[in-house]
C-alpha positions as CSV (number, residue, x, y, z in Angstrom):
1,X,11.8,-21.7,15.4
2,X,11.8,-19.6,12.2
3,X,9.1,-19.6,9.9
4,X,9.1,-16.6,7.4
5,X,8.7,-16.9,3.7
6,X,10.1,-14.5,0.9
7,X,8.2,-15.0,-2.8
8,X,7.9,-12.8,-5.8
9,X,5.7,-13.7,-8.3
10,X,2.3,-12.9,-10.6
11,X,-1.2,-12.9,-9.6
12,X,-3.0,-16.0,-10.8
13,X,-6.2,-14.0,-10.8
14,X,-7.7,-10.8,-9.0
15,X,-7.2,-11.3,-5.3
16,X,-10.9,-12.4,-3.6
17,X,-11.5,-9.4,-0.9
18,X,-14.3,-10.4,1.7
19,X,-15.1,-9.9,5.3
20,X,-15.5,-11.7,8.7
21,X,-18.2,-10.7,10.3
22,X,-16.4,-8.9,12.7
23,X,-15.3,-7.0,9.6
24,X,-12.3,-7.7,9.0
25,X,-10.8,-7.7,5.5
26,X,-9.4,-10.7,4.7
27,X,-8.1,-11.4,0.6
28,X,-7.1,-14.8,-0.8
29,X,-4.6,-15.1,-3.8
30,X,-2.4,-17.4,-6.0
31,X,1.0,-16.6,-6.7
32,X,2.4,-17.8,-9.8
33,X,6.5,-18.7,-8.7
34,X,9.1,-19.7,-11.3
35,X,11.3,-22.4,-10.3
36,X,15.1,-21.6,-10.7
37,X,15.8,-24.5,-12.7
38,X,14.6,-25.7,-16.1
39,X,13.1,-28.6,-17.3
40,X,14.4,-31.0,-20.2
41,X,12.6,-28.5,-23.0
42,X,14.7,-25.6,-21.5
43,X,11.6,-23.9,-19.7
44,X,10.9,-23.0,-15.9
45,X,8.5,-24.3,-14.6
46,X,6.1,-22.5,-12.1
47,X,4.7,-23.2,-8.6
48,X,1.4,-22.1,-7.7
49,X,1.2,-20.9,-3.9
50,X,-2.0,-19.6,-2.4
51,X,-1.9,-16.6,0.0
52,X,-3.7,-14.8,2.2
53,X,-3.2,-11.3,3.5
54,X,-5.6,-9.6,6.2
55,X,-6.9,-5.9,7.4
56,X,-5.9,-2.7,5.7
57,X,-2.8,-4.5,3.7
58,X,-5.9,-7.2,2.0
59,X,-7.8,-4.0,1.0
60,X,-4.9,-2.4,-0.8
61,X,-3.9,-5.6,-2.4
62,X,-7.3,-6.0,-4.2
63,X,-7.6,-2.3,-5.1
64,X,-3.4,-2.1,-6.8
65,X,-2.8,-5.3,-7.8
66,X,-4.7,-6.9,-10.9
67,X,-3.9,-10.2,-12.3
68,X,-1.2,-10.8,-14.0
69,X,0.2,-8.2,-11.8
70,X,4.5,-8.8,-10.3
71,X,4.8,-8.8,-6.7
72,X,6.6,-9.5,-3.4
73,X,5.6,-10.7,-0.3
74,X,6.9,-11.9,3.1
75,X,5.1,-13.4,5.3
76,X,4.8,-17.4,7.2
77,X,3.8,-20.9,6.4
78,X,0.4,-21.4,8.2
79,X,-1.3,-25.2,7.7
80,X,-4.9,-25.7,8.9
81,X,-7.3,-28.2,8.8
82,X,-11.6,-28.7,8.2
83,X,-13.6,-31.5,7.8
84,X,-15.6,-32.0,4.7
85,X,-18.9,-32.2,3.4
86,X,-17.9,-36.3,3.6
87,X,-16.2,-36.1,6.7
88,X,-13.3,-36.6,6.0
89,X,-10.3,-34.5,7.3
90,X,-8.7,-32.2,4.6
91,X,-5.3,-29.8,5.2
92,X,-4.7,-26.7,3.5
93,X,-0.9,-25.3,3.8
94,X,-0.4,-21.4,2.5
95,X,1.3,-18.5,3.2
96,X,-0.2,-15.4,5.2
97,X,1.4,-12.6,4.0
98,X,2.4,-9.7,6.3
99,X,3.0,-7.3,3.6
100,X,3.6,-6.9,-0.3
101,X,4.8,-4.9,-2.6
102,X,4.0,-4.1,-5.6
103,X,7.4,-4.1,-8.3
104,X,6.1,-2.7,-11.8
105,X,3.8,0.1,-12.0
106,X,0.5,-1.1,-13.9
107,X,1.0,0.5,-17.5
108,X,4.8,-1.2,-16.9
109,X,4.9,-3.3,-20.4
110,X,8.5,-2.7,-21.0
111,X,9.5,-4.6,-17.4
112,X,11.3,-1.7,-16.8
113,X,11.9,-1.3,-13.1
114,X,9.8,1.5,-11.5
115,X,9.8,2.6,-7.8
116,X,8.0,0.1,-5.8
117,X,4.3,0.8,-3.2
118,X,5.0,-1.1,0.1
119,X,1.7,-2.3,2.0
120,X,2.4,-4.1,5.0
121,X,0.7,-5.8,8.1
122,X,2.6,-4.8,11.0
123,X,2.8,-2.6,13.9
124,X,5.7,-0.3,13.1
125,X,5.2,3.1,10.9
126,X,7.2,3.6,8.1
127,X,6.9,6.4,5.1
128,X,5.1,4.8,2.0
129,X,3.8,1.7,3.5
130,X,0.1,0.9,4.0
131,X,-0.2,-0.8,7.0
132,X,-2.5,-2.9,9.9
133,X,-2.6,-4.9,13.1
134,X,-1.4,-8.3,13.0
135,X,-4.1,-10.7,13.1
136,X,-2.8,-13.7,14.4
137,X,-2.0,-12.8,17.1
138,X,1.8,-14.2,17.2
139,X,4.6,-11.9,18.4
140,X,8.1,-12.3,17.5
141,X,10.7,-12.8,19.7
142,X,13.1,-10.2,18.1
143,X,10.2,-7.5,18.1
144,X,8.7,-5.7,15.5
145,X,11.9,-5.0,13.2
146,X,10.1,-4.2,9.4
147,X,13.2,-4.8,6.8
148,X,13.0,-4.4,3.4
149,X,13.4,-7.6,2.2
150,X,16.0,-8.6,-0.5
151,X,14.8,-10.1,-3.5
152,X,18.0,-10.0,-5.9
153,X,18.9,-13.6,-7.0
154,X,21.2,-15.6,-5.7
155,X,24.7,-16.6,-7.4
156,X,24.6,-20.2,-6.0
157,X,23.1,-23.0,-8.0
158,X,19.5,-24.7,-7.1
159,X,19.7,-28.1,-5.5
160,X,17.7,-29.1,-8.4
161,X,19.4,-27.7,-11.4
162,X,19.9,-30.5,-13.8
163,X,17.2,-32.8,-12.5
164,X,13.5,-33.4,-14.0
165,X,10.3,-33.5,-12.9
166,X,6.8,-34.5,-14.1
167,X,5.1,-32.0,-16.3
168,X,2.0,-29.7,-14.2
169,X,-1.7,-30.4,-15.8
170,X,-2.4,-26.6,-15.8
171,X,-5.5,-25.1,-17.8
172,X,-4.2,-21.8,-19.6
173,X,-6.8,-20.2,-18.2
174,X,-5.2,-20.3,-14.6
175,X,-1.9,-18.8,-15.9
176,X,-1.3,-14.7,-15.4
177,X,0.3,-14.3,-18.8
């Protein structure tokens, strides 16, 4: 089965860093994903994807990256469930992120490309990258291979492209911009 997920977007807000009590570092964020089509008044719309990231890669992410702040991560699809303060059964799906990467420098106003900071959760050592042990527990089948991930666009046309969809009820105050 594959399960890996590739996003770049902005930071709804400054990630949350806190600890297990086994201290362990552990931050939560919402990244702020345009779609790659437009709606009817000729704007893209955005999706709004919680994330969280773990260890030594969840500390760097709260130190670097502010809100508002463009970046990439890979990771997986995790869904998990509790039961509520009425019993009742509720389902949370978000991505844990193995490693981001931060792809404007902070006083970047221009959105002039500047050399990017990897931080990553994984086993492997490479030059520039902040990384930690895996916390889940799952190991790949095709080993511990880090790759940079692309993040160019592609030339092919969205499934969607043309089509509508209901407006989003989004306070401005939950937007990065």
């Amino acid at each position: 089965m594959i399960n890996n997920v590739v996003l770049v977007g902005r930071l709804t807000k400054d990630a949350e860093l806190r600890y297990t009590p086994s201290n362990v570092a552990v931050a939560t964020f919402t990244l702020a994903v345009n779609r790659s089509f437009k709606n009817e008044a000729g704007e893209r719309e955005a999706d709004f994807i919680n994330c969280v990231i773990w260890r030594q890669a969840a500390e760097n992410l709260a130190n670097w990256a502010k809100k508002g702040a463009l970046i990439g991560i890979t990771g997986n699809i995790q869904t998990r469930h509790y039961d509520n303060q009425q019993g009742q059964r509720v389902y949370v799906t978000e991505v844990i992120a193995s490693n981001f990467q931060l792809l404007e420098s902070r006083n970047n106003q221009s959105g002039q490309q500047n050399q990017s900071n990897s931080f990553q959760n994984g086993n492997n050592s490479n030059s520039g990258n902040f990384q930690s042990g895996n916390n889940q527990g799952y190991q790949s089948p095709f080993g511990n291979q880090q790759q940079t991930p692309d993040f160019s666009r592609s030339n092919q046309q969205s499934f969607f492209q043309g089509r509508t969809t209901n407006p989003m009820d989004i306070s401005d105050d939950d937007l990065p911009f």
